[in-house]
Structure formats: structure tokens, C-alpha cells
N, C-alpha and C positions, 0 to 999 in steps of 0.2 A: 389550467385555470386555477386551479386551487394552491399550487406552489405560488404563484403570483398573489393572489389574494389570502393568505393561510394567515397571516397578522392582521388581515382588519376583519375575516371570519371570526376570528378568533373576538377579537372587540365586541363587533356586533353579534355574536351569539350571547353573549354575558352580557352584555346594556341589553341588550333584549329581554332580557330573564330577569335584569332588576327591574326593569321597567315594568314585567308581570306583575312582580312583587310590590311595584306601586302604587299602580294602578286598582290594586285587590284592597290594598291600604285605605285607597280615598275612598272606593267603592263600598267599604264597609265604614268609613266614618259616614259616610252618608247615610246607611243604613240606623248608625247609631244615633245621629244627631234628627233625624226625624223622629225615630223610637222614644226620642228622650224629649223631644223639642214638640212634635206633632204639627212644624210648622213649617211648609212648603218653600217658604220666603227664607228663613233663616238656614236650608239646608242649602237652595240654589246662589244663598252669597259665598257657598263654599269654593264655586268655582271662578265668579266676579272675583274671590281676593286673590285668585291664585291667575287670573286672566289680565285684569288691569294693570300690574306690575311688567308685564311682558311684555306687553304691548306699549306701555309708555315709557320704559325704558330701554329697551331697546335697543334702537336709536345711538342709544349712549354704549348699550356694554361691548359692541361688538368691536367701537373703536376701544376698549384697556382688552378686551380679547386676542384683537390683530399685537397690541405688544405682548403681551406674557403668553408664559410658554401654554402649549395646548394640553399636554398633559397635565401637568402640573392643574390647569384651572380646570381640567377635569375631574379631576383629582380631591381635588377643595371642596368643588360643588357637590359631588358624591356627598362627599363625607358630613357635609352639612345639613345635608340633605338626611341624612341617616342621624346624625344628632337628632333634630327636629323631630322623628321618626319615634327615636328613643324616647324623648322628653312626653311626646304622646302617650306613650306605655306604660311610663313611668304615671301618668297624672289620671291615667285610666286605674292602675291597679291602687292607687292612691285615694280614688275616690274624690279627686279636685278637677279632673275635666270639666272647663267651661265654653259655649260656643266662641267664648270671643279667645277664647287659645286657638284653639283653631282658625279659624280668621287671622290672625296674627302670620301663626308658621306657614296658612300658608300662602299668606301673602310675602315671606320671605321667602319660600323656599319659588313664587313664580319670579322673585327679584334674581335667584339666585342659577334660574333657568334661563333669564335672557344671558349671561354670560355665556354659558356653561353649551347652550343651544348653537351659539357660532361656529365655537371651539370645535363642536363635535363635528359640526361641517367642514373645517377645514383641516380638522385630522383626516375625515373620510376621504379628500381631494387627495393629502399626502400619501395617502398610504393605497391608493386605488388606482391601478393604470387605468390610461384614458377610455380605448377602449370597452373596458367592464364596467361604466358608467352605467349603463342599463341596466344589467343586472343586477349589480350591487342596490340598484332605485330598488328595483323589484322586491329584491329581501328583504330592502327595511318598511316596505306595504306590506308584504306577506306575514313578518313580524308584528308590525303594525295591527292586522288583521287578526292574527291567531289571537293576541294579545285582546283584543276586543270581543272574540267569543269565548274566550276561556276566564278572561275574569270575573264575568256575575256568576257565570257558573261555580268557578272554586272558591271563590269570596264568601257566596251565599253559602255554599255548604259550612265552609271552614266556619265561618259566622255564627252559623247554627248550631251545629257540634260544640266548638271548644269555645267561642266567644270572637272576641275581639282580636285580644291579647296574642292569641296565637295567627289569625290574619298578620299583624305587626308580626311579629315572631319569626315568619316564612318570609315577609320583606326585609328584615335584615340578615337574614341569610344569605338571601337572593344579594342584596346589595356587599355582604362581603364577598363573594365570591368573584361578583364583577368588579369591585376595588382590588382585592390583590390580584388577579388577571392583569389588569389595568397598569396595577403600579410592578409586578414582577416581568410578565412577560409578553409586553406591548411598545416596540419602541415608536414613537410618530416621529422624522424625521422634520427638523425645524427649517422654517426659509430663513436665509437671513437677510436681517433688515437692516437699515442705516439706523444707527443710533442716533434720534434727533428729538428733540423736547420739545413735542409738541403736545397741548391742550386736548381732553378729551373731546373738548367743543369742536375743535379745528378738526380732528380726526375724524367725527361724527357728520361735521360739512363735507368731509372730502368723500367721505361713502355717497352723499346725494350729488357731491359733482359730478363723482363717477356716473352717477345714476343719467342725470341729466346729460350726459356725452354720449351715451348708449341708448338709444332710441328701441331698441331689439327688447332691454332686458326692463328696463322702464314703463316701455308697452305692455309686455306681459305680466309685468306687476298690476299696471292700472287694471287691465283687466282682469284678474282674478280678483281682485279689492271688489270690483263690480260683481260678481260673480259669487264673491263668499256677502254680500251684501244681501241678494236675492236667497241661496242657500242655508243663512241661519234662518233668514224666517221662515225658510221649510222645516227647519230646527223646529220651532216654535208651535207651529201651527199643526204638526205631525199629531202629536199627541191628543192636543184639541178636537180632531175630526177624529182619529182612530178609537177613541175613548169614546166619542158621544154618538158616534153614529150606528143605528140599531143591526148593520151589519160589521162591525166593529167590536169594542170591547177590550178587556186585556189580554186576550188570546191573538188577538187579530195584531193589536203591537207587537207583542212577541215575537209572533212569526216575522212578520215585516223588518224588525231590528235582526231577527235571527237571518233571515235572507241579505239582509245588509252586508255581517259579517263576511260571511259563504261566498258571496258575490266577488267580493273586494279581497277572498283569500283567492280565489279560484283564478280572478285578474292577475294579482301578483305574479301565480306561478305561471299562466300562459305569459304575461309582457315578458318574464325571464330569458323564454326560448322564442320568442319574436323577432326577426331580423330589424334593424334600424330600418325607419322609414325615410324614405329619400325628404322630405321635409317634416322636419319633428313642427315647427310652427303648425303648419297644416295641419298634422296627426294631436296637437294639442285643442285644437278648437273644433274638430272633428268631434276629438270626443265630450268636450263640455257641451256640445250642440246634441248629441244623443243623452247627456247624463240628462239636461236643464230641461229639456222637452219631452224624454222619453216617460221620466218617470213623475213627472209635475203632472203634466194630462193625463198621464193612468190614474193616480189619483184622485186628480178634481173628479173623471167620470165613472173608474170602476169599483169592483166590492174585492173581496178580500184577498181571491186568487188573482186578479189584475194588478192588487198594491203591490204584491210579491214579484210578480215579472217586472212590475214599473221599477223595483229597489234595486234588483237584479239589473236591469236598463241603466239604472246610475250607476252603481258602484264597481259594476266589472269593468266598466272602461277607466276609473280615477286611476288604477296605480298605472294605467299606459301612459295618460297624462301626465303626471307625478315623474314618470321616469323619464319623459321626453324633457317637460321644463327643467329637471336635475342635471343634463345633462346641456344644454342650453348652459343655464349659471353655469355650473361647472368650468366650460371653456372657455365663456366670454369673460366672464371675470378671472383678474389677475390673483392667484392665491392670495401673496399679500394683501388685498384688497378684499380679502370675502370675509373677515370677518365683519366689518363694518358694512359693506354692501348687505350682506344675509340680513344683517341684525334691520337697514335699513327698510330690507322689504318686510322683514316682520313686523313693524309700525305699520307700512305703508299699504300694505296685503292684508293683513288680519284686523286693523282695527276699524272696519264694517262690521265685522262678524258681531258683538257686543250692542253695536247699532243694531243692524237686520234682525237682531232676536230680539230687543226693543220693541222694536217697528213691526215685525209680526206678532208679537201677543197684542200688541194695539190696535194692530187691523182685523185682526179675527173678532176681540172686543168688542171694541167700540164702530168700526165700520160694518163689515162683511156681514156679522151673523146677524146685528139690526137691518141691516138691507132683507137680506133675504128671509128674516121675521116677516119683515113689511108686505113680501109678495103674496101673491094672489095664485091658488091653485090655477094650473095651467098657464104661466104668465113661460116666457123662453124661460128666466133664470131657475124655475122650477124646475122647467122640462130637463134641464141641461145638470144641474147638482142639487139638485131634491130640495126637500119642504122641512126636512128634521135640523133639530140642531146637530152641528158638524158640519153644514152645508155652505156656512159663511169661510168655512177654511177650506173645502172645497174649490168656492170660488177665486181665494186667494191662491190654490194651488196651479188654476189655471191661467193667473196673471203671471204668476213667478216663472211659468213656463214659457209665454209670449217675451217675457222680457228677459230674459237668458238665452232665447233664440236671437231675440232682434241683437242683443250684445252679442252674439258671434256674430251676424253676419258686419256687426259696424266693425268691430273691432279686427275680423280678418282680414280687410281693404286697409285699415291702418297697420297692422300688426306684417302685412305682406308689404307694403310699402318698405318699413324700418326693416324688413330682413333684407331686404335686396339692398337699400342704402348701407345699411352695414356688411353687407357682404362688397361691395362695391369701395368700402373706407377701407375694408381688410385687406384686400386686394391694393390698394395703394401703396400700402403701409411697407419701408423694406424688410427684407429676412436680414 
């Protein structure tokens, strides 16, 4: 296994390592830009600038991705990325850092991630027998994971100790070492294409034609869009109840964000040595149907060790999903076709999520917590998510739940249809 896979190990252990070192980066502007700013609003457009670029373009980068080479725009994007990086460091030890630089980079450098995000997927297709499609999912959750418990932790420290400056410092390290890796001894082997002049508009249609002829992978787009729709306003409203409720507090977060982590590390490594399930469809809504209901009703109804099993309910099953839908893409789509497909679903997939965080600080507001202001000791909604404030996010916890449930089961009669029809078009098709 590792002689087969020792060139995209090699990638994905180094982008993994820059990616720590990024992610420590923004973690600690955060840190700085509240410290300096004291203002909630002005820290959380840090990730709007660096979100909206992604998702609305999209669309577009994946078709000039499918033409230019993958390295190479890997390559670009790093280094820009680390530019950006610089110019931070530079404007910190300068004494000119203002929020709206920030804002700016990084709304460049999320411009510079819808490219840069396809490429890396259809390098990983090149460079990955079919086969180790699972696992390879696996590693980059498990990466994914480690990478989310270990940044507040070495962020904050680093932070505290030596400042800022040296957070940046260890991100460009981390990021040369995954550039020359990258650029010395990484070859992605290229598909080739027909030379033909075509419009990044026309290129961008032909990823949703695709889209639209595959009912399999289409399907499974529409419903995760539904899916991360109801999920960020779990985003949303997390905080709101865990903060305000008197068995709650910022210890009771912690833990819960800390069992998130653990969860979704400990998933990774079992989905790795997991046999394929005879229907990855099934095995994908299996487990959105345990994440969306297990841990939504632990919260609406329990206290602090209940949130912790309910987090643990969600997130140990995402990287099986993850890896099952990875491996779906993967083969139904044509190489040549994935950069534009991929880029398509990141429009069409993630831009609820921006929505559903909207929508739930809304309903927690202005619906939920006045509702349940209004009731009357001993009324059901009392009996059922209490009488303190936090109780209006409770109750949106246990709608997010009813309605994540009822989306698997609509969505598995539609989702089971489209695989048998495309397995059935597959089957026509000559070899």
C-alpha cells in the first residue's frame, strides 16, 4: 500500500502541515482583531470575506482548473497564499495593520482557494489508485481533525508567549516546506486534453451539464445543500444555548467542541480499516440520519454529559460519509471533468451553509427564545426544553433534528432510485 501511494502520502502529509500552519494563522488573527477591535461583528466578517469568494466563484475556477496544469496551479496558489501571509507580518511588525487588510487578503486568498481546491482534487484522483479511495478519504478527515484540535491549542500558546508574529513565523515555514516538497519531489501525472478554445462560461455550463445527466451525483449534491442548510444553523445556535444555559457555560463549550474534535479523529482512523460497504449510497444516509438526529435531540433535551455523547453521535460517523461520497465522485465523474464538476458542487453544496448560519441566529432571536419567554411554567414546551434562556435554541435543536431525519428518509427513495437508474445507464454503456 504505501509503495502505491508514497507520492500523494508524501503531498498530503506536507499540505496537511501547511494547512496547520494556516489555520493557527487565522486563528490567531482572530484572536488579534477582537483584542484590538472588541467587536464580534468585525472579527466574524473574517471568515464571510474569506467564504463568499468560494462559493460564488467557484463555479467558474474549476473550469480555467480542468485547463492549466495542476501542479503548477498549485503551486501559484501556495505561494500567493504565503505572499498574503508575509504582507500580514509585515503590517503587524510595522504597526499599519488595519481590519480592512484583512478583509481584503482574505477575501483574496478565499478567491484564490476556489482554484486552487479543484486542482488539489484532481491531483489526489491522479495520483491515487482506485481502490485506496477510502482510505486516502480517511487521512485527509483524520488530518482534517488533528488539524482542528491542535490549532487553538498551539495558536493560543504560541500567541501568548511570543505574540503574533511568531504564529505567522511557523506558517511560513510550514508552507515552505509543503512548496518545495510540492515543487521538487511530487510528480501529478497530467490527462490529456484536446486543445480547444473554449469560454470559461461554456466550460462552467458543461460541469452543470454533466451535472444534470448524472442523476446519482446531482442527487447527492442536492442533499447535502439541504443538509449543511439545517447543520450551520446548528453552527449558530451551539453557542447561544451552551453559553446561556445555567448548566452550560464556557467549560461545557469546550468540552463539546473538544469531543467534536476526538470524535471525528477517532472516525477517520476506524473508516481507514473499514471494509467498503456493499452500498456506499445507503452507508451515506445511514449516517447523516444518526449524525442529524442523534446529536440535535441530545441537545435540545440533555445537560452537559449528554451534549458530549450527542457530538460524539455526530461526528464519528462524518469522515465514513466523507469517504463513501469521495469515492462515489471519484468514479462517476470523468477526471477531465472534475475540476469543473467539484468546483460546481462547491456552489451548489456549500452555499446554504452562509444561509443556515443567517437563519439560525434569526430563529434563535427573534423566534425561539421570544416563544419560549412567552410560556407558562408547566406548559409541554417548558416541560420538554426548560424555562431559562438557551431554551429557544434548544428548541431549534430539536427541529434541526426532525428535519434532517425527514431529509434522509425523502432523499433515500430519491437517492436509491438515481443509483439503480445509473447503474442500469452503466450497464448499457459499451466497454
Amino acid at each position: 500500500m504505501f509503495r502505491k501511494l508514497k507520492t500523494y502520502i508524501l503531498l498530503w502529509s506536507t499540505q496537511s502541515l501547511s494547512s496547520l500552519g494556516s489555520s493557527m494563522t487565522s486563528y490567531a488573527l482572530v484572536l488579534w482583531l477582537y483584542l484590538n477591535s472588541g467587536s464580534a461583528l468585525k472579527t466574524a466578517l473574517l471568515s464571510v470575506c474569506s467564504y463568499l469568494p468560494y462559493v460564488a466563484m467557484s463555479i467558474f475556477a474549476g473550469a480555467l482548473s480542468d485547463k492549466w496544469n495542476k501542479k503548477t496551479t498549485m503551486l501559484l496558489c501556495d505561494l500567493f497564499a504565503a505572499m498574503s501571509t508575509a504582507a500580514v507580518f509585515i503590517l503587524i511588525k510595522t504597526n499599519a495593520l488595519l481590519p480592512w487588510h484583512l478583509y481584503l487578503i482574505n477575501a483574496l486568498n478565499g478567491l484564490m482557494n476556489t482554484v486552487q481546491q479543484p486542482a488539489g482534487e484532481v491531483a489526489a484522483t491522479l495520483l491515487i489508485p482506485q481502490e485506496y479511495y477510502q482510505k486516502t478519504s480517511s487521512m485527509r478527515s483524520f488530518s482534517q481533525s488533528l488539524n482542528t484540535i491542535l490549532t487553538p491549542v498551539i495558536a493560543t500558546a504560541v500567541f501568548a508567549l511570543a505574540g503574533i508574529g511568531a504564529v505567522i513565523a511557523i506558517d511560513l515555514g510550514t508552507f515552505l516546506i509543503a512548496f518545495l516538497t510540492l515543487l521538487l519531489f511530487v510528480k501529478i501525472p497530467e490527462q490529456s486534453r484536446k486543445e480547444e478554445k473554449t469560454s470559461v462560461l461554456k466550460d462552467a455550463a458543461d460541469g452543470l451539464k454533466w451535472l444534470r445527466g448524472n442523476r446519482l451525483v446531482s442527487g447527492l449534491i442536492l442533499f447535502l445543500a439541504c443538509i449543511n442548510l439545517a447543520a450551520s444553523a446548528y453552527d449558530a445556535a451551539l453557542p447561544a444555548m451552551l453559553l446561556s444555559k445555567s448548566a452550560g457555560g464556557e467549560k461545557a463549550l469546550g468540552m463539546v467542541n473538544t469531543f467534536v474534535g476526538l470524535a471525528a479523529l477517532v472516525g477517520s482512523v476506524v473508516t481507514a480499516f473499514l471494509p467498503a460497504p456493499k452500498d456506499r449510497v445507503r452507508a451515506i444516509v445511514v449516517s447523516v440520519f444518526i449524525s442529524m438526529c442523534g446529536e440535535n435531540f441530545l441537545l435540545a433535551f440533555g445537560k452537559t454529559p449528554i451534549w458530549c455523547v450527542g457530538a460524539v453521535l455526530d461526528w464519528a460517523v462524518i469522515p465514513f460519509m466523507n469517504a463513501n461520497m469521495d469515492v462515489i465522485f471519484r468514479r462517476e465523474i470523468p477526471v477531465n471533468m472534475q475540476g469543473r464538476v467539484f468546483s460546481c458542487r462547491n456552489t451548489l453544496q456549500f452555499f446554504t451553509i452562509p444561509a443556515g448560519t443567517l437563519l439560525g441566529g434569526a430563529l434563535v432571536d427573534k423566534v425561539f427564545e421570544p416563544f419560549m419567554a412567552s410560556q407558562k411554567a408547566g406548559s409541554p414546551a417548558v416541560l420538554l426544553f426548560g424555562s431559562e434562556k438557551g431554551s429557544g435554541a434548544a428548541m431549534l435543536f430539536f427541529l434541526i433534528g426532525l428535519a434532517g431525519g425527514l431529509a434522509c428518509v425523502v432523499f433515500w427513495r430519491l437517492l436509491a432510485a438515481a443509483q439503480k437508474a445509473q447503474t442500469a445507464q452503466t450497464a448499457q454503456k459499451p466497454e
